[in-house]
Structure formats: C-alpha cells, structure tokens
N, C-alpha and C positions, 0 to 999 in steps of 0.2 A: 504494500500500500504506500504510495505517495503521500508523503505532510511535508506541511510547511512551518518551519520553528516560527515559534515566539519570541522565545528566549536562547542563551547558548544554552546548548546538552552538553555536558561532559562526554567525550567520546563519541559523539553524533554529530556535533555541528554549531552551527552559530547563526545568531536569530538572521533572520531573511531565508535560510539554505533551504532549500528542497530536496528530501531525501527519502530512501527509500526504508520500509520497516515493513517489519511482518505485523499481521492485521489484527493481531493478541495487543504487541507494545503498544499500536499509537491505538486503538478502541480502553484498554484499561489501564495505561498510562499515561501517555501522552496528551490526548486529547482529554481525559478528564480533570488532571491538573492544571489545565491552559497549556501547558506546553508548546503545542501544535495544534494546526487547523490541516482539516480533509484540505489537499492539492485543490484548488478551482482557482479560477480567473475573480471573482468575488472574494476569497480569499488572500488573493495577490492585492486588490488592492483595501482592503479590512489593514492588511500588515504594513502596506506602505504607509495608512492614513496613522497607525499605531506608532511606526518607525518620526515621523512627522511628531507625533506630540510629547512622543521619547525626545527628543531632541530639541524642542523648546524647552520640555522641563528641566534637562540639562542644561541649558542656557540659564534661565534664570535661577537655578541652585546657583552657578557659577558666576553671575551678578550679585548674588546674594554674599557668598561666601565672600567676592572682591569688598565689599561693602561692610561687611565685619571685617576684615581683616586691616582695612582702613582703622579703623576703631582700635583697632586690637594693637597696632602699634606705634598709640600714643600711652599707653597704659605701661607702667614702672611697676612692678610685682615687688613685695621686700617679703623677707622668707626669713623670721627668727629662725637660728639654728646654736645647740650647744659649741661650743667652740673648747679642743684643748690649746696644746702645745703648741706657740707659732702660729697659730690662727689657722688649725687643722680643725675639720668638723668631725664632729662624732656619726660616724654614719655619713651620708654625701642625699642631695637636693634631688629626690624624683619625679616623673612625670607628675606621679598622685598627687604631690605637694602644689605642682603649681596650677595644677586643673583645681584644687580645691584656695586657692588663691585667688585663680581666676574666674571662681566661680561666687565669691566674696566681691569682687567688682561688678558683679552681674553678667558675666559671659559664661554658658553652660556650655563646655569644652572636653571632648571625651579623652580621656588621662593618655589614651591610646595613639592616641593626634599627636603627642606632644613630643617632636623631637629632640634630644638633648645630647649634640655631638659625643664633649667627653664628660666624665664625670663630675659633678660641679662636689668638689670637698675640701673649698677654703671657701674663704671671705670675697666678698667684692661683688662687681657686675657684669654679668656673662648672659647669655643670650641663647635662647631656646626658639625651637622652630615652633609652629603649630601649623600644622595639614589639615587645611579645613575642605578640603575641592581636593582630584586630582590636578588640578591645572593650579590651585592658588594655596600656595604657602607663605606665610608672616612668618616675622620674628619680634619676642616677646623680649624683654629687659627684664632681667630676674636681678635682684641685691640682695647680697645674702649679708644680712648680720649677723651681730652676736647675740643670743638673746641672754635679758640679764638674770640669775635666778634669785 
C-alpha cells in the first residue's frame, strides 16, 4: 500500500515521502496515529496545505524566540555561591542555577537550553548560552559572588 508521511518515520522516511508499506503497518499504525495518509492526489495537496502552516509556525516561534532573546541579553544574573580558598567555589554554577535565576527575573527557560562552555568555579563574570530556537541563540551575563554566611 502507498502513504504519504506526515511526519519523519524512523527508518521509513521523512514527512512529504511517499512510500510503500504493507496494508497491516499503515491501516493499524500509521494511518491511525496521523502518521500517514492513503497515497491520492487530495492527499498531496491536504500535506502541502499542512507542510504551509508547519512553516509559518516555524517562523513565528523563530520571531518569537529572536524577541526574547533580545530581552534576555540585557539581563545581569548574580549567583551567590560559597567560596573557599583563593576565590575557589565549592561545587561550580549549573545550568539548574541559572534557569532558576532566570526564572526569578520572569523568563521560564528550560535548564536544558542552557549552555555553559566551561565550568564556571571561581568568582566573576562569565557568560552562558541559552538555545531558545534552533536558529537563535543568546548569551546571558552570569556574576558569580561570594555569598556571605
């Protein structure tokens, strides 16, 4: 049987593809999870008008994210941390830390987004990515003090 994806299959294909399957996978997998649509010319264009609105919404995630991110690096983060010897930190500054910092200034930023070259485990101002888009990446200003106890 002929379908036509929705989405990428793993090991099948990539949305738009038209491919062939036996008439069991696309009736009780395919077709009933969205996956794929029965092959027709109706079809072809069902996918194109989907493929169309997939890619405005792409666009304006990608508007949206340029637009926080604008935001996002004017913002100074400061990060009490215990400090020994020589202004060595106990422990070093993680993603967690500055997602839940940055989420104190009102940006809900998932910990996972947040890149942080090398390890930050002294004092000072050092600078972390954040992935909010595959296309748009900031960078955030983290100050790490001492905190006092």
């Amino acid at each position: 049987m002929k379908v036509i994806l929705r989405q990428d299959v793993e090991k099948l294909g990539k949305m738009g593809d038209t491919v062939t399957v036996s008439d069991g996978y696309a009736r009780n997998y395919l077709i009933p999870r969205g996956l794929a649509y029965y092959a027709s010319e109706a079809a072809v264009q069902r996918l194109e008008e989907e493929k169309r609105q997939h890619q405005r919404q792409l666009e304006r995630e990608r508007i949206s994210a340029q637009e926080l991110s604008n935001r996002l690096q004017e913002v100074v983060l400061t990060i009490p941390m215990r400090v020994g010897e020589e202004g060595r930190l106990f422990g070093s500054v993680t993603p967690q830390m500055i997602a839940d910092e940055l989420q104190l200034h009102g940006f809900t930023i998932d910990r996972r987004s947040i890149i942080i070259e090398e390890p930050i485990r002294s004092l000072g101002t050092f600078e972390a990515k954040v992935r909010l888009h595959p296309e748009v990446v900031c960078t955030v200003r983290v100050w790490v003090t001492s905190a006092e106890e």
